[in-house]
MARVO-616181 format. One line per field, with one value per residue (C-alpha): x, y, z; residue number from 1; residue in three letters; chain. Coordinates in Angstrom, 3 decimals. Example, Ala and Ser with C-alpha at 12.3 -4.5 7.8 and 13.67 -1.06 7.14 Angstrom:
<pts>
x c(12.300;13.670);
y c(-4.500;-1.060);
z c(7.800;7.140);
nr c(1;2);
rest c(Ala;Ser);
kette c(A;A);
</pts>
This chain:
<pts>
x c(-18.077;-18.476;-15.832;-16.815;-14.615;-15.198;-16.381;-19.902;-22.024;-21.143;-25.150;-24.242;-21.171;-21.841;-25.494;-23.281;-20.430;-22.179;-21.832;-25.183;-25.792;-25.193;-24.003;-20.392;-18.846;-16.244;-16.041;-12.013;-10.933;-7.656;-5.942;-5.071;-6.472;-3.170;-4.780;-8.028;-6.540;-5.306;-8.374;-10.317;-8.260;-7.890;-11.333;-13.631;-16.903;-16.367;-15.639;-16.978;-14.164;-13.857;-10.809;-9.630;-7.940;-9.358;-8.424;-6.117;-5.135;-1.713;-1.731;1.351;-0.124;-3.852;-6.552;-9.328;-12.793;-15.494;-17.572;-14.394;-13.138;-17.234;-17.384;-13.923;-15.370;-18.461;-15.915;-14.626;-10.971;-8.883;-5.668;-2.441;0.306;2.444;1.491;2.112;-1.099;-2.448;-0.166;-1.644;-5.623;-5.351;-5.127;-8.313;-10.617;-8.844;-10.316;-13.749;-14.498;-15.291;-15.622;-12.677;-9.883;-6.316;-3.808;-0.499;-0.125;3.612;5.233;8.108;9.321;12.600;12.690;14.863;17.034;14.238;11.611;9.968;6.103;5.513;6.139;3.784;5.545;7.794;6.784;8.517;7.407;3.952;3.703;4.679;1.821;-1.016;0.566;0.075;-3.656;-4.773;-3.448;-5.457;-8.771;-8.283;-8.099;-11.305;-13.686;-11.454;-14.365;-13.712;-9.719;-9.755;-11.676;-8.802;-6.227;-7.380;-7.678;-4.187;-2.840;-4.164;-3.167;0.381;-0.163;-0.627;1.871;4.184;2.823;3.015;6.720;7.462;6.326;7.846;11.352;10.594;9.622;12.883;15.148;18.117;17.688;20.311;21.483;19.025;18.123;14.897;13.867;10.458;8.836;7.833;10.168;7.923;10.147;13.039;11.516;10.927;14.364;16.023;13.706;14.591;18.307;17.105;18.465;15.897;16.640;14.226;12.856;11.168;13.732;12.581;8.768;9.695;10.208;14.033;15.577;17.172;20.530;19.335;17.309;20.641;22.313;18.850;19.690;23.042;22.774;19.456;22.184;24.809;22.800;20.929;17.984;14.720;11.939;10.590;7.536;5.251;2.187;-1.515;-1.917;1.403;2.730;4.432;6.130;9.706;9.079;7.584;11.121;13.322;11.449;12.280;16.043;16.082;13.878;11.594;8.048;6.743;4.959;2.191;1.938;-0.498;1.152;-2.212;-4.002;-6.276;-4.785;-1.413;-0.628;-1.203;0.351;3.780;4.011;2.945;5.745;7.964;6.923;7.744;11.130;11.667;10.313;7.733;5.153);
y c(-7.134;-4.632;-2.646;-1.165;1.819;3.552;6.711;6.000;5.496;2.283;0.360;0.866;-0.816;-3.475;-4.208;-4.325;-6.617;-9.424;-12.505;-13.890;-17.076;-19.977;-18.458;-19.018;-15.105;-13.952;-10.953;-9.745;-6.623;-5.325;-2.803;-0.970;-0.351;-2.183;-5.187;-4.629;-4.062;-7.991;-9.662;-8.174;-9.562;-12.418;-13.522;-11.436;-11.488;-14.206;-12.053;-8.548;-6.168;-3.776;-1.359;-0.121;3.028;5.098;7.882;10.728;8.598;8.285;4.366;4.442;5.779;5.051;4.077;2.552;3.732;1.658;1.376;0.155;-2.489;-3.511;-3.903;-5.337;-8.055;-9.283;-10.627;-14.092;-13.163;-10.194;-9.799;-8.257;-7.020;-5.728;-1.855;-0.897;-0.161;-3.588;-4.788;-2.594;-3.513;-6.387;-8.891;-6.897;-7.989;-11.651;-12.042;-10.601;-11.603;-15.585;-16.131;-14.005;-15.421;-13.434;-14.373;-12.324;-12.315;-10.499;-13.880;-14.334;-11.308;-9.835;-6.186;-3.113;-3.393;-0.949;-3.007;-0.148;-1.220;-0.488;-3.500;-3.337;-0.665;-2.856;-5.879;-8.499;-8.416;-7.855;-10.920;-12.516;-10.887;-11.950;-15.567;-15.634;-13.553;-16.382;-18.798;-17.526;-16.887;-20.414;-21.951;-19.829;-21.456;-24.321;-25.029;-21.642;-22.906;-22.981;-19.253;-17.987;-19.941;-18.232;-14.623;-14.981;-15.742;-12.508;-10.625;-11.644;-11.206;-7.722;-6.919;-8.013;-6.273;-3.380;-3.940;-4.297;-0.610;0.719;-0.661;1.179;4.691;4.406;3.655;5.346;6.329;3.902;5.365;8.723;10.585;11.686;13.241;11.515;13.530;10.714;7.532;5.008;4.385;2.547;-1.059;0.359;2.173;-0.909;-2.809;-0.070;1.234;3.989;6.207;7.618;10.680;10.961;14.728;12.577;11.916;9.295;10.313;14.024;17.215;17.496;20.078;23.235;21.392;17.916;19.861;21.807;18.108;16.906;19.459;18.796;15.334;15.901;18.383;15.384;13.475;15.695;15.136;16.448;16.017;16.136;13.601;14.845;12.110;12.766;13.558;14.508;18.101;19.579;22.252;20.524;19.465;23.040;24.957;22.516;22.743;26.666;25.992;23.660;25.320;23.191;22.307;19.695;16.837;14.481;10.667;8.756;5.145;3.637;3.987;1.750;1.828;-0.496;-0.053;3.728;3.995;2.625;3.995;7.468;7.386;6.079;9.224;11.667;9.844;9.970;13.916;12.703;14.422);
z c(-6.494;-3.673;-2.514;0.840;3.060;6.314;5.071;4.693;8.007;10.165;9.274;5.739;5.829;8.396;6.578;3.292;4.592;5.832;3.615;2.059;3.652;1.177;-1.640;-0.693;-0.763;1.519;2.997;3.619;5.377;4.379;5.962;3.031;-1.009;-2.587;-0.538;-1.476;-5.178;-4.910;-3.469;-5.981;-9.001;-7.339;-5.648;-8.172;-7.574;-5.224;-2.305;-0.653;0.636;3.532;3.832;6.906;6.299;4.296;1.214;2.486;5.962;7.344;7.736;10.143;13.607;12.418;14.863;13.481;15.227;16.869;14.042;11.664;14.620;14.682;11.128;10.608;13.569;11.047;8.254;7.449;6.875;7.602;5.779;7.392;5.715;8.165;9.108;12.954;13.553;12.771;15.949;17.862;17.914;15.624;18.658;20.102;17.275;17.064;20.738;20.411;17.026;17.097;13.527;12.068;10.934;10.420;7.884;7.539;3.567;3.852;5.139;3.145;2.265;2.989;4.415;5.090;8.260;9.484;9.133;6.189;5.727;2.052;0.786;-2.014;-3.834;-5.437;-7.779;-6.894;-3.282;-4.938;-6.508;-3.136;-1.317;-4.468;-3.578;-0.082;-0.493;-2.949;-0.756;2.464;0.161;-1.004;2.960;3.701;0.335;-0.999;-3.526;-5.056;-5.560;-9.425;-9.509;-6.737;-9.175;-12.195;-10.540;-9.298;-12.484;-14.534;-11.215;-11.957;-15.209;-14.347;-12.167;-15.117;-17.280;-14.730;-13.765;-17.662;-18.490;-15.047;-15.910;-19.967;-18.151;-15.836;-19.221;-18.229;-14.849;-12.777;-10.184;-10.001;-7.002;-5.984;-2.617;-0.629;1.911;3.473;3.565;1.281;-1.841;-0.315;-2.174;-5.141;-5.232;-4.274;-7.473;-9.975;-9.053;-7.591;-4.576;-2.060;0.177;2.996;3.862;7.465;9.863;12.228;11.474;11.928;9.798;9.437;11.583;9.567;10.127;8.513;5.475;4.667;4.332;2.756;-0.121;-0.564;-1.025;-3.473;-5.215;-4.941;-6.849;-9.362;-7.808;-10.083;-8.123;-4.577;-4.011;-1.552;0.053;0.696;4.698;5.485;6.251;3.118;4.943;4.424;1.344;0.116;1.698;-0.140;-3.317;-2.785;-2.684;-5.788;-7.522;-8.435;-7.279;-4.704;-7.239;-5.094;-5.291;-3.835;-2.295;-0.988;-4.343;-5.218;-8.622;-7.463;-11.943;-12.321;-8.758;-10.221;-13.763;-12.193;-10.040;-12.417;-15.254;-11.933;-11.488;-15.054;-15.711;-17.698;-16.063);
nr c(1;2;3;4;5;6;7;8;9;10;11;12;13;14;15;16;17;18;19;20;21;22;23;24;25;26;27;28;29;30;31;32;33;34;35;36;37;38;39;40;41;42;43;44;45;46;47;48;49;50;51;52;53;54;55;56;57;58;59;60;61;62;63;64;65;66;67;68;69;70;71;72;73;74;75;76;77;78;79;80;81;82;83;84;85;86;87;88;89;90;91;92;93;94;95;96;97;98;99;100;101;102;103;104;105;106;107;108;109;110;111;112;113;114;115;116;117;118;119;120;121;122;123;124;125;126;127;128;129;130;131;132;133;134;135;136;137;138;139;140;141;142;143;144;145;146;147;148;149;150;151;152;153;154;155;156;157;158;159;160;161;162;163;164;165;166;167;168;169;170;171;172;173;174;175;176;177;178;179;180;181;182;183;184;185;186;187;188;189;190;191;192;193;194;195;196;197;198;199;200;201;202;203;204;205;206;207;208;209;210;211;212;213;214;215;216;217;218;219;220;221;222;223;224;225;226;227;228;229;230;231;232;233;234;235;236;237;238;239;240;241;242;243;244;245;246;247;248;249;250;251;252;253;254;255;256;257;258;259;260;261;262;263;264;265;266;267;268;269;270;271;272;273);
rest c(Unk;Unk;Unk;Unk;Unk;Unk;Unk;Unk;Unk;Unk;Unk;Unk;Unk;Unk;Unk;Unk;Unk;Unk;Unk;Unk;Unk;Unk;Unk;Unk;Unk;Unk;Unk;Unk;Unk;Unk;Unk;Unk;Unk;Unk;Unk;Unk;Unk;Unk;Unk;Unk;Unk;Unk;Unk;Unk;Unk;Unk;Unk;Unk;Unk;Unk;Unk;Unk;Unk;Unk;Unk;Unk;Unk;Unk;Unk;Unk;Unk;Unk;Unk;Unk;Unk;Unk;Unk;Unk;Unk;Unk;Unk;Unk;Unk;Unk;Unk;Unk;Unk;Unk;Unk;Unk;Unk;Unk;Unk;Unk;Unk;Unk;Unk;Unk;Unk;Unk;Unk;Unk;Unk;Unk;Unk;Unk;Unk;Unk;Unk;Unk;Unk;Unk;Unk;Unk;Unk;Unk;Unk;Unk;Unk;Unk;Unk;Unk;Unk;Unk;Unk;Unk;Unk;Unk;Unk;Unk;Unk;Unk;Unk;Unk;Unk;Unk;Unk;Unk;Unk;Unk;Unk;Unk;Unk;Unk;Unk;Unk;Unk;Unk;Unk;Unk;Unk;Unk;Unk;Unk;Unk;Unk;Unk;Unk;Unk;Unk;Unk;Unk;Unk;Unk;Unk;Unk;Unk;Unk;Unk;Unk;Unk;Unk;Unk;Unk;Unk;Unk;Unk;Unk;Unk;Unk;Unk;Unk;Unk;Unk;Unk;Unk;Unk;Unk;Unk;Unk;Unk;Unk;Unk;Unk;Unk;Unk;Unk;Unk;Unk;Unk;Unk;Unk;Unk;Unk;Unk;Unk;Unk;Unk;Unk;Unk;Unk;Unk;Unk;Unk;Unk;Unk;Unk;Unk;Unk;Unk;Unk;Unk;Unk;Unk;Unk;Unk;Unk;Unk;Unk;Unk;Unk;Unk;Unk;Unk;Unk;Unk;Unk;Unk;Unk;Unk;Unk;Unk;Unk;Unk;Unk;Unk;Unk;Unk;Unk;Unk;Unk;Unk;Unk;Unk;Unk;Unk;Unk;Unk;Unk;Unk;Unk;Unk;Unk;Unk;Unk;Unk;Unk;Unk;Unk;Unk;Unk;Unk;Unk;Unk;Unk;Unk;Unk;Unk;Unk;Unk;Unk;Unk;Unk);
kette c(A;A;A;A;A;A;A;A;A;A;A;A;A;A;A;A;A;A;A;A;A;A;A;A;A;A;A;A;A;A;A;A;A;A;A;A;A;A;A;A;A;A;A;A;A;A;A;A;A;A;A;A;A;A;A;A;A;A;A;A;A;A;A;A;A;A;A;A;A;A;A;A;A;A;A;A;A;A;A;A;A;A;A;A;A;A;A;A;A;A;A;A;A;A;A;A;A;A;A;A;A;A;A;A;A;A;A;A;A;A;A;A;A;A;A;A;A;A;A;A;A;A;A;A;A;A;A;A;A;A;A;A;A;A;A;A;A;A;A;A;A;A;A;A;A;A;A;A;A;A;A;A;A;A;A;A;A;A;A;A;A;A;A;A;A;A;A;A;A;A;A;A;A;A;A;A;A;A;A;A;A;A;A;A;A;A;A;A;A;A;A;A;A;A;A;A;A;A;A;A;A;A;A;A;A;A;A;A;A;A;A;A;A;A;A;A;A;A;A;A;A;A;A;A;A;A;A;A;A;A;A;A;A;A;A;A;A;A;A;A;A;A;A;A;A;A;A;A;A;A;A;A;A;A;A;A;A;A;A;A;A;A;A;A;A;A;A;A;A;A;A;A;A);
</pts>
C-alpha cells in the first residue's frame, strides 16, 4: 500500500492519489500519521493514504497549502480526528470537493475539560478511533467489509499488545511526575496514573514567574525527565533542564510508529532510556 505526504511535489502526489478506476481502492487523507498508522492496519492494501501534516509540523495552528487542500480534494474519504486546524479549512474542501466525503472518527470519546487534541496517545481512546476508522472505510467499499473487519481486529490486537508492554515499562511508576514542553500527555497520564506538568502555558513559553512554579512542582513530585517535541521552541524546556539538572529528552507524538511512540515514552517515563 502507498503511503503518500506533502513533502514531495504536488503532481507526484495528486498523480499518486487518485484511485484506479475499478479496482475498488480508497484513497483517505488523514490529518495526521497515528491516522494514517490505523487505516493502514486496517484497510491494507485496500486503500492509498495521504497525510496532511507532515514530519517535524506543529499540527495545532497548521495551514495546509494549495497543493495539500488540491490533493486532499481528489480523495474518496477524509478522516478527522479533531485538530483545530481541521475546523478551520476543513469546511472549504467539503464545499469545493464534490466527491469527498468527511467522517469524524473521534466521536465518542470523552475529553479533558479543555478540549486537549491528542487523543491517540492513550489506548483506550485508540481503540475507539480504529472502531470508528473501520467503520467509515467500511461505508465508503462495503464489499471490502470482511478485509476492514479482519484489519481492525489485528489493529486491536496491537494496540493490546501495545498497551500490555506500556503498563510492564511503567511497573511502579503510580503517581510519577514528568514535565512536557508541550501539553500532549494529559490522556496518557490520565491511562497510566501519571501526573503531567506543562512547561506551555496557554500555547506560550512560561514567564520566569510560572517556570520558577514549573520547577517546584517538577521538584514536588520528583520529576526525572523533561520531554521536549519536534517543532517546538526548547528554550523553556533547555533553562529548566539547567535547574534540575538533567537533560531535555525528545519524543515524537505524531509518529507514524503509534507502538514505538508509546513504549518510547513509557522507557523515558520510566528512565529506561
Amino acid at each position: 500500500m502507498k503511503r503518500l505526504a506533502f513533502v514531495i511535489p504536488a503532481l507526484a502526489v495528486l498523480g499518486c492519489s487518485t484511485s484506479a478506476p475499478g479496482r475498488g481502492r480508497l484513497t483517505v487523507a488523514v490529518s495526521i500519521e497515528p491516522e494514517a498508522f490505523l487505516v493502514e492496519g486496517i484497510a491494507g492494501d485496500l486503500a492509498d493514504i495521504v497525510v496532511v501534516v507532515p514530519p517535524g509540523a506543529d499540527p495545532h495552528g497548521f495551514e495546509p497549502s494549495p497543493a495539500t487542500m488540491q490533493a486532499v480534494s481528489e480523495a474518496d474519504l477524509y478522516l478527522a480526528i479533531g485538530l483545530p486546524f481541521e475546523e478551520q479549512w476543513l469546511p472549504r474542501i467539503e464545499g469545493s470537493a464534490l466527491g469527498l466525503a468527511v467522517a469524524r472518527i473521534d466521536s465518542g470519546l470523552v475529553r479533558t475539560s479543555d478540549g486537549d487534541p491528542h487523543v491517540w496517545l492513550s489506548p483506550d481512546m485508540m481503540r475507539v478511533l480504529a472502531a470508528n476508522t473501520e467503520r467509515q472505510l467500511r461505508r465508503m467499499a462495503p464489499a471490502d467489509s470482511a478485509a476492514f473487519a479482519d484489519g481492525l481486529a489485528g489493529t486491536l490486537a496491537v494496540i493490546d499488545s501495545t498497551d500490555a508492554r506500556v503498563s510492564d515499562i511503567l511497573e511502579g511508576c503510580e503517581g510519577a511526575t514528568f514535565v512536557a514542553l508541550h501539553p500532549a500527555y494529559a490522556y496518557f497520564a490520565r491511562e497510566y496514573s501519571l501526573v503531567q506538568v506543562a512547561l506551555e502555558v496557554e500555547g506560550a513559553e512560561p514567564t520566569p514567574v510560572q517556570l520558577s512554579e514549573i520547577v517546584e512542582a517538577a521538584r514536588a513530585g520528583s520529576s526525572r525527565i523533561v520531554i521536549v517535541s519536534p517543532g517546538f521552541s526548547t528554550g523553556a524546556a533547555e533553562a529548566l533542564s539547567i535547574e534540575l539538572g538533567f537533560e531535555p529528552r525528545p519524543h515524537d507524538q505524531l509518529s507514524h510508529d503509534w507502538p514505538g511512540c508509546m513504549t518510547g515514552l513509557a522507557s523515558l517515563i520510566a528512565g529506561e532510556e
